[in-house]
N, CA, C and O atoms as CSV, one atom per row, in Angstrom:
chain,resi,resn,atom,element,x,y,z
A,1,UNK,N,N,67.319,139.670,-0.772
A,1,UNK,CA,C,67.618,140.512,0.357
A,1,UNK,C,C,67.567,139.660,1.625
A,1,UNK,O,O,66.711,138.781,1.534
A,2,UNK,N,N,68.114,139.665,2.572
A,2,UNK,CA,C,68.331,139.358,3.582
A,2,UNK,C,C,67.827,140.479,4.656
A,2,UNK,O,O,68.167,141.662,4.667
A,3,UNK,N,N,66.748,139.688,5.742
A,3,UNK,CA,C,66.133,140.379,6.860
A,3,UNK,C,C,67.294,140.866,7.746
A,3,UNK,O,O,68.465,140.768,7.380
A,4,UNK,N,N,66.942,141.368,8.865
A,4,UNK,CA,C,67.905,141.986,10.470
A,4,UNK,C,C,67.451,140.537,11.096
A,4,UNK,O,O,66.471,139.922,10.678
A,5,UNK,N,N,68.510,139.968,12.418
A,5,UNK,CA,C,68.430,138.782,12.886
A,5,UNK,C,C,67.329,139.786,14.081
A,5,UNK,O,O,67.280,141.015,14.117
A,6,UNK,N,N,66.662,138.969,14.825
A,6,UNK,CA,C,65.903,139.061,15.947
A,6,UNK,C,C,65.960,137.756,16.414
A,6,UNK,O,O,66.189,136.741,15.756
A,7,UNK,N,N,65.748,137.853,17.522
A,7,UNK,CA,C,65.198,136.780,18.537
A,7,UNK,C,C,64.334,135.737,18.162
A,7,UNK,O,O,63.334,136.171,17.590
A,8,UNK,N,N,64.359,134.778,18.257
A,8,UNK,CA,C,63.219,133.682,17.718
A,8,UNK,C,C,62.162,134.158,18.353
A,8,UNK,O,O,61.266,134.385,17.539
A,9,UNK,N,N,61.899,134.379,19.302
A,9,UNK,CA,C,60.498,134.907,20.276
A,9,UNK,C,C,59.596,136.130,19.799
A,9,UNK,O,O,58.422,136.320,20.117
A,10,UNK,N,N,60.479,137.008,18.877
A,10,UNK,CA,C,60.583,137.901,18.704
A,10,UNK,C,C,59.572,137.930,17.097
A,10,UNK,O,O,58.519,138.547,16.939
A,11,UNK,N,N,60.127,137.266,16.300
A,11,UNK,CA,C,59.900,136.668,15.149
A,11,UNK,C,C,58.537,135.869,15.336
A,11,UNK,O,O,57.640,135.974,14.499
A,12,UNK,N,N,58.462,135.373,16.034
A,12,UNK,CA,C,57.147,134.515,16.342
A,12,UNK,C,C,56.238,135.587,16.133
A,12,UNK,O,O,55.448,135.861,15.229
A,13,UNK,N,N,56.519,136.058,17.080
A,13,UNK,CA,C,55.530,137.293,17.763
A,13,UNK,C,C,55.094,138.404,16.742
A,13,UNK,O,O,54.012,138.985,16.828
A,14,UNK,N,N,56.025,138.649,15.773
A,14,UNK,CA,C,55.776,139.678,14.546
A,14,UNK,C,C,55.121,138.902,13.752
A,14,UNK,O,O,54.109,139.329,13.197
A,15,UNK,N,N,55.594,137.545,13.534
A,15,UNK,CA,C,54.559,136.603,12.240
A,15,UNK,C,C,53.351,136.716,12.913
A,15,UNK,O,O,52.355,136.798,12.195
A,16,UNK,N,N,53.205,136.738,14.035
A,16,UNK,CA,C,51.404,136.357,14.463
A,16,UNK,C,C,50.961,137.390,14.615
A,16,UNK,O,O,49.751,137.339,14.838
A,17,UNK,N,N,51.660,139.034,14.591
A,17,UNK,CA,C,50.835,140.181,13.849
A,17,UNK,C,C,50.214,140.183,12.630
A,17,UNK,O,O,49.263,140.917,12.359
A,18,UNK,N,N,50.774,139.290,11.786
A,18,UNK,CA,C,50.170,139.715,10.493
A,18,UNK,C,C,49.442,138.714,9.750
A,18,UNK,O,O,49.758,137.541,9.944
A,19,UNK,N,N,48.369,139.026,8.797
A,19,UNK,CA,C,47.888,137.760,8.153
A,19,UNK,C,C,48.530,137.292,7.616
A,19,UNK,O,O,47.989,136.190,7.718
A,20,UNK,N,N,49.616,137.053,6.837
A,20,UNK,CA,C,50.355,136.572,6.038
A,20,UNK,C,C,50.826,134.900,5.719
A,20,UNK,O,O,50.695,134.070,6.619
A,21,UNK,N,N,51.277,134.578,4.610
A,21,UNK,CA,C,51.760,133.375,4.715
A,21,UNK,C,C,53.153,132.868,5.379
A,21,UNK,O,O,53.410,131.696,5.655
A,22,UNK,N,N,54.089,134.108,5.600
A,22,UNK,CA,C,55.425,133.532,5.705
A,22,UNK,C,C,55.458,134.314,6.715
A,22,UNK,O,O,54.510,135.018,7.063
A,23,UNK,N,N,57.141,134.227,7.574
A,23,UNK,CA,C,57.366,134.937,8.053
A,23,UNK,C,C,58.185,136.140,7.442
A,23,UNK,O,O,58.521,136.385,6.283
A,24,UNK,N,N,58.386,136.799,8.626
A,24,UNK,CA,C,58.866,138.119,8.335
A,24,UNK,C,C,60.190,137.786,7.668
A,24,UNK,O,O,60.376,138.285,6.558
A,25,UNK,N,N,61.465,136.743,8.370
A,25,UNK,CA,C,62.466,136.787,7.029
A,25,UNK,C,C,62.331,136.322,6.036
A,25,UNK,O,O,63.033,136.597,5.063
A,26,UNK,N,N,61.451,135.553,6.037
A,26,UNK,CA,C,61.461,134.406,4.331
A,26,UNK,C,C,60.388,135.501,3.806
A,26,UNK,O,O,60.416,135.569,2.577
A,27,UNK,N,N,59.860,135.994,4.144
A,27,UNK,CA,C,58.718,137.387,3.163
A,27,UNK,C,C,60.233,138.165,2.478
A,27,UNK,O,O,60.479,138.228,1.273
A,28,UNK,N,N,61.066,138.676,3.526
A,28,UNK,CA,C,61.854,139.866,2.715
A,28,UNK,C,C,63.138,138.778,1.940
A,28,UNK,O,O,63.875,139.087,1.003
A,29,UNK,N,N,63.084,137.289,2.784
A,29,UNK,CA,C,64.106,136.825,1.358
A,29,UNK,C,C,63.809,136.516,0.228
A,29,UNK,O,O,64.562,136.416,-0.740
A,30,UNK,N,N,61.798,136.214,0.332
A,30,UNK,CA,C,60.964,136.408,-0.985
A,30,UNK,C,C,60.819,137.485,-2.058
A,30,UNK,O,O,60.340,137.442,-3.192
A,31,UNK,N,N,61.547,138.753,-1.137
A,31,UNK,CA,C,60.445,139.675,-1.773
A,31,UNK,C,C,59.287,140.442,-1.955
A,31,UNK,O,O,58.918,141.131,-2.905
A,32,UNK,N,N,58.670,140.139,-0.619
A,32,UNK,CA,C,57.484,140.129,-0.584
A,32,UNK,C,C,56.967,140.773,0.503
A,32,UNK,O,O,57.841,140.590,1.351
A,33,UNK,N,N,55.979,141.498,1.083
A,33,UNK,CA,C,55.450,142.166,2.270
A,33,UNK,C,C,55.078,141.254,3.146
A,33,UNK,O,O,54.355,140.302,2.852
A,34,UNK,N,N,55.556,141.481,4.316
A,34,UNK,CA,C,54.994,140.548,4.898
A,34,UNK,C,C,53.480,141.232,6.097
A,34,UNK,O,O,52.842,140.730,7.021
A,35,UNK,N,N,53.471,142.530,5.420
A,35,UNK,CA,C,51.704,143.315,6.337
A,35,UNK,C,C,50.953,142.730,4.726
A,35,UNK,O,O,49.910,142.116,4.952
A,36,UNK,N,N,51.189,142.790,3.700
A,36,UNK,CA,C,50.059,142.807,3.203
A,36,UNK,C,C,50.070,141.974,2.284
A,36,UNK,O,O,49.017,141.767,1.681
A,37,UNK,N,N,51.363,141.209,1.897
A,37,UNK,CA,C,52.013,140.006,1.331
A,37,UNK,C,C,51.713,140.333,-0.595
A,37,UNK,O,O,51.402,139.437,-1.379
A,38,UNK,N,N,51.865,141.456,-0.889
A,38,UNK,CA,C,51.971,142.536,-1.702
A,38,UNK,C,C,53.955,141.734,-2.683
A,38,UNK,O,O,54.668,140.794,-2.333
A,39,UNK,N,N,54.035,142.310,-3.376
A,39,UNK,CA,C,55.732,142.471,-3.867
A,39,UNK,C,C,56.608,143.630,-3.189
A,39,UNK,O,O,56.110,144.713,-2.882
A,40,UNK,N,N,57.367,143.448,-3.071
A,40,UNK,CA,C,58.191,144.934,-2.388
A,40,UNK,C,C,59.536,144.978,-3.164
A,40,UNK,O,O,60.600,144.571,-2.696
A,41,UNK,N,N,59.426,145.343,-4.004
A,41,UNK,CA,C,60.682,145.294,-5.013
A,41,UNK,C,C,61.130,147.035,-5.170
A,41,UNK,O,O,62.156,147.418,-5.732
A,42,UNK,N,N,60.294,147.763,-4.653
A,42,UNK,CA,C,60.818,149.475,-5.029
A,42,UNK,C,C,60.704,150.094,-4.004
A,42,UNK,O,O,59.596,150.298,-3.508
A,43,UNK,N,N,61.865,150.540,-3.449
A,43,UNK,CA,C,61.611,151.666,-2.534
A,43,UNK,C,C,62.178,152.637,-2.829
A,43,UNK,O,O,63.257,152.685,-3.419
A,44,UNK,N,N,61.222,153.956,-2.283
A,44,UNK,CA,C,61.695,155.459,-2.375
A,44,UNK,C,C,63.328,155.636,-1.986
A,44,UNK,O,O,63.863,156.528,-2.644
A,45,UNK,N,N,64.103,155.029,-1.151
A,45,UNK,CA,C,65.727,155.533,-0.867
A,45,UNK,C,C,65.893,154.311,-0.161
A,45,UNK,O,O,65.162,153.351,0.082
A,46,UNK,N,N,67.165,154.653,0.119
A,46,UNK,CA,C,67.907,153.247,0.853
A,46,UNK,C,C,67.321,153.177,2.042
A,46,UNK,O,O,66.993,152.046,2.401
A,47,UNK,N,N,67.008,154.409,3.033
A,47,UNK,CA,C,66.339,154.250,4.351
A,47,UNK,C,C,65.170,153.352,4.711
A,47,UNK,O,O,64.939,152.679,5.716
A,48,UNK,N,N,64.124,153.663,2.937
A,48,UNK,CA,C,62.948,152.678,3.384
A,48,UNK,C,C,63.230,151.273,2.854
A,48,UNK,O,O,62.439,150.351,3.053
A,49,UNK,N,N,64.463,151.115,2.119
A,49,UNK,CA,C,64.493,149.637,1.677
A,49,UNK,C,C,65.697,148.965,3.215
A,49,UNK,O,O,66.057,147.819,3.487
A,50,UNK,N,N,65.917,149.964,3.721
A,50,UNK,CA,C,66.693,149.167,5.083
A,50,UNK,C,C,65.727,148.900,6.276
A,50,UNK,O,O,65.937,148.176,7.249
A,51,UNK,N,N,64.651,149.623,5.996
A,51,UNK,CA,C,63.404,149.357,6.679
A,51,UNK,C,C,62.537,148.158,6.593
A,51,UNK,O,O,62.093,147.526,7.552
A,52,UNK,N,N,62.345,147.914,5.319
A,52,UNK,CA,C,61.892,146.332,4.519
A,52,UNK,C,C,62.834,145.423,5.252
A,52,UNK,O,O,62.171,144.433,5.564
A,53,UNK,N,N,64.286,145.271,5.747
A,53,UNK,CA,C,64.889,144.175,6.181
A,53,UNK,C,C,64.387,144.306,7.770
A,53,UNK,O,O,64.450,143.411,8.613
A,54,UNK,N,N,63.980,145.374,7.915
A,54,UNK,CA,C,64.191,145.406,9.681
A,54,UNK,C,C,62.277,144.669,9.441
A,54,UNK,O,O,61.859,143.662,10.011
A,55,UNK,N,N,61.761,145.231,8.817
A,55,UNK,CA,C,60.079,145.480,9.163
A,55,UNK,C,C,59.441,144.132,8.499
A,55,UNK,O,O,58.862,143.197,9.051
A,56,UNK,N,N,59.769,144.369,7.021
A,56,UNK,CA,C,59.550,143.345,5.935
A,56,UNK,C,C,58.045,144.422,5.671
A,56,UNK,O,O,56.963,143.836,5.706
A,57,UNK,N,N,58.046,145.259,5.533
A,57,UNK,CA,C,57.557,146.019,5.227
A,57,UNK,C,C,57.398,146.697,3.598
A,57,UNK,O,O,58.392,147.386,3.373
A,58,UNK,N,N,56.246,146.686,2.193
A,58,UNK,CA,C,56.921,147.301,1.270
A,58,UNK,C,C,56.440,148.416,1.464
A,58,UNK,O,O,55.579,148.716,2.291
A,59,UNK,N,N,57.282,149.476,0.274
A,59,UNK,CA,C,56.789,150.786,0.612
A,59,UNK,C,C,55.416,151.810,0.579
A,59,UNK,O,O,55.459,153.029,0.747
A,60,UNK,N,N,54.307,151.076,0.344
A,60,UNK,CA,C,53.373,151.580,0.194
A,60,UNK,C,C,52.657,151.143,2.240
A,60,UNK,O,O,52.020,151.945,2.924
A,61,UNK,N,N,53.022,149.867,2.628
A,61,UNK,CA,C,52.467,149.732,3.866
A,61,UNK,C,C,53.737,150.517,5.196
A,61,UNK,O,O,53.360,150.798,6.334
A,62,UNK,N,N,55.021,150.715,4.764
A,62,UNK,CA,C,55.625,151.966,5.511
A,62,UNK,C,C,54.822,152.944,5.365
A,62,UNK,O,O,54.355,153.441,6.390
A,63,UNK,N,N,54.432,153.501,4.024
A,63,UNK,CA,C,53.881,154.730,3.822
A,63,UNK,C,C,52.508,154.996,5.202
A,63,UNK,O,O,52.421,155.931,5.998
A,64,UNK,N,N,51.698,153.914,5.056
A,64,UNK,CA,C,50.882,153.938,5.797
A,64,UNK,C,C,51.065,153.521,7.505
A,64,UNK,O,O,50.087,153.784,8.206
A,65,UNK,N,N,51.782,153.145,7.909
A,65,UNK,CA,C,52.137,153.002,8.957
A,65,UNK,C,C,52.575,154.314,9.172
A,65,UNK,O,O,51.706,155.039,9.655
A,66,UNK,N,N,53.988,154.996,8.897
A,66,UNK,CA,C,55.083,155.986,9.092
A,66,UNK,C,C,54.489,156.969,8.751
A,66,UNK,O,O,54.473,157.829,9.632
A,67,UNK,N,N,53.862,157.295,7.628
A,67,UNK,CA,C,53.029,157.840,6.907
A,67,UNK,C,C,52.743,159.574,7.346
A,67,UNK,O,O,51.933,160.246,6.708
């Protein structure tokens, strides 16, 4: 999967929200969460897996965020 483009500044700024190892696009071109660095391979509908490209989010840490 391929992330949403943002701003380099932007991207910085979301990687240093989270503990994680990667950033937010190489997490969702991994596969991988980038809040809880979890797998994100299933989402409930297309809305929350278009959410994973914007967020890098999987669906259990949408759940809890959006929730």
């Amino acid at each position: 999967m391929k992330s949403t483009d943002k701003s380099p500044a932007i991207d910085a700024f979301l990687t240093g929200l989270t503990a994680t190892r990667y950033s937010r696009p190489l997490s969702v071109q991994m596969g991988v969460c980038a809040t809880c660095d979890g797998i994100a391979e299933e989402f409930r509908d297309d809305l929350s897996r278009k959410e994973y490209t914007i967020s890098g989010m999987c669906q259990s840490c949408q759940d809890q965020i959006w929730g």
